[in-house]
C-alpha positions in Angstrom: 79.1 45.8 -24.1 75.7 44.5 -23.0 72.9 46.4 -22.1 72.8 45.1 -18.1 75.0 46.3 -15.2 77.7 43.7 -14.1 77.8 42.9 -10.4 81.3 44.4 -10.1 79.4 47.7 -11.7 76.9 47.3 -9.2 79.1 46.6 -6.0 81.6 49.8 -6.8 78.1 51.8 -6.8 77.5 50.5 -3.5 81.0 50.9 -2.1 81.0 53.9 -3.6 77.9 55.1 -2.2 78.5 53.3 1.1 81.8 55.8 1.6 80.1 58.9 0.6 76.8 58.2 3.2 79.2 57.4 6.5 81.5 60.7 5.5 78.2 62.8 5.8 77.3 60.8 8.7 81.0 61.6 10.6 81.1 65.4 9.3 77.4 65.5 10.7 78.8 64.1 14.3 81.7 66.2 14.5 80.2 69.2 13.1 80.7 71.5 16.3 84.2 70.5 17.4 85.3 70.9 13.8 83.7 74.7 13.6 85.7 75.1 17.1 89.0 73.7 15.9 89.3 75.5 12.4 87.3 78.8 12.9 89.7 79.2 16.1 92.2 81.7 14.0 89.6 84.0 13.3 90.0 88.0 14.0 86.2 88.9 14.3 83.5 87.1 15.9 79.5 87.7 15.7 78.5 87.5 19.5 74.6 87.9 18.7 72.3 89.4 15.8 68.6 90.5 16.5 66.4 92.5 14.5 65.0 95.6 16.0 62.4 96.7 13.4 61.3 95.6 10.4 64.5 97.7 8.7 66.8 98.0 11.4 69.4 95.1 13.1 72.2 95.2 15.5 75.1 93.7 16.2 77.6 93.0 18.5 80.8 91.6 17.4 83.5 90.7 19.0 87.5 92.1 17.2 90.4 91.0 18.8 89.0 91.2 21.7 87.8 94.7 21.9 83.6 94.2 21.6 81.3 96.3 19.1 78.2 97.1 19.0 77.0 97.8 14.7 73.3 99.4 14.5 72.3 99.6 10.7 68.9 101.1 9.1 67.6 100.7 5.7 69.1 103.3 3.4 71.4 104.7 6.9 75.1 104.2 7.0 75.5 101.8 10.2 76.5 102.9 13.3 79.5 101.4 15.1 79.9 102.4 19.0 82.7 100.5 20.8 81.2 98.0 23.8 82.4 98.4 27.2 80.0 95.9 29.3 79.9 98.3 32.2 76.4 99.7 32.9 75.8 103.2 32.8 75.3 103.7 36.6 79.1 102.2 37.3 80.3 105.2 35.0 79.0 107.9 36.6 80.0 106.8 40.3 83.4 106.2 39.3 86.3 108.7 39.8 87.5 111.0 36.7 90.8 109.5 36.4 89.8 105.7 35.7 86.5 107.4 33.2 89.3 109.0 31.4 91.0 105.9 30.3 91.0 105.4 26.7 89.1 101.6 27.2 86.2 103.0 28.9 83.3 104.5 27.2 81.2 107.8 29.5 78.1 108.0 28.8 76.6 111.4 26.9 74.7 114.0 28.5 71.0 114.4 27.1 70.0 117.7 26.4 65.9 117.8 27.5 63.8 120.2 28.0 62.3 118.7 30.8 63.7 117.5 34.2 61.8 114.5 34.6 63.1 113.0 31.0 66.5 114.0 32.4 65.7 111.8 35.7 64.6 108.5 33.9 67.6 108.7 31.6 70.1 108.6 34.6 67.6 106.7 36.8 69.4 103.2 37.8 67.3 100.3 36.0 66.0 98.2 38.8 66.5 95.0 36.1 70.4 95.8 35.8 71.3 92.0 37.6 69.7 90.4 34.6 70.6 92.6 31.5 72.8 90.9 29.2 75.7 92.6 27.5 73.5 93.2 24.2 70.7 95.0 26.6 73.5 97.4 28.0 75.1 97.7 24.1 71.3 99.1 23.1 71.3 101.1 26.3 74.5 102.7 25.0 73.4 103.0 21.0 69.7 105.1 22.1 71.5 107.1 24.2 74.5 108.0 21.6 71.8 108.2 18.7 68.2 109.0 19.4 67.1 109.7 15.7 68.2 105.6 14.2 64.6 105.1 16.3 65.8 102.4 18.5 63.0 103.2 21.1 62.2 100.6 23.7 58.5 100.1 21.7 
């Protein structure tokens, strides 16, 4: 055999290359209805993850169809509190029968030794129209766990 490339060498390269270059360019195109079409079967989904600190993260996933809120610390075991999206204030106005149900999450009384820290925990949030369902999850994980040090700062 000689030294040199043949053109038939040369034009399978090409082809070859050719092939591989518009594959990357379709998978790149369809990327996002691909994801949609073959990630459809599964079980758990990660709604949203944000960093709170420089050790701590939460997030809220999504299990057949029940949502999750997961709070974990450096060298803490994380914290998972089921995720009703109804704000704190709905809770308390409704009637004892429907906060009983086993879907719906009360919120828990704060022991303080002063009144006003007592009023601003139950104290409607003027901003409740734009909270998102992660700002009411948070809402729910300070007031379940005050010592992870999920303060508002």
């Amino acid at each position: 055999m000689s030294d040199t490339f043949s053109i038939t060498q040369l034009g399978t390269i090409a082809v070859f290359l050719s092939v591989l270059i518009g594959i990357m360019v379709l998978v790149r195109r369809y990327k996002e209805p691909l994801t949609k079409q073959l990630g459809s079967q599964r079980r758990i989904k990660l709604m949203e993850d944000t960093p709170i600190g420089a050790n701590e993260r939460a997030k809220l996933i999504k299990v057949d169809g029940q949502t999750f809120l997961i709070v974990s610390a450096k060298n803490q075991s994380p914290v998972v509190v089921p995720f009703d999206a109804v704000p704190f204030d709905a809770l308390d106005a409704k009637d004892s029968d429907t906060a009983s149900s086993a879907k719906q999450i009360t919120a828990p009384k704060i022991k303080s030794a002063g009144k006003s820290a007592d009023k601003s925990a139950t104290k409607p949030d003027t901003k409740s129209a734009s909270n998102t369902p992660f700002l009411e999850a948070m809402k729910q994980a300070r007031l379940r766990n005050p010592n992870l040090g999920l303060d508002q700062s």
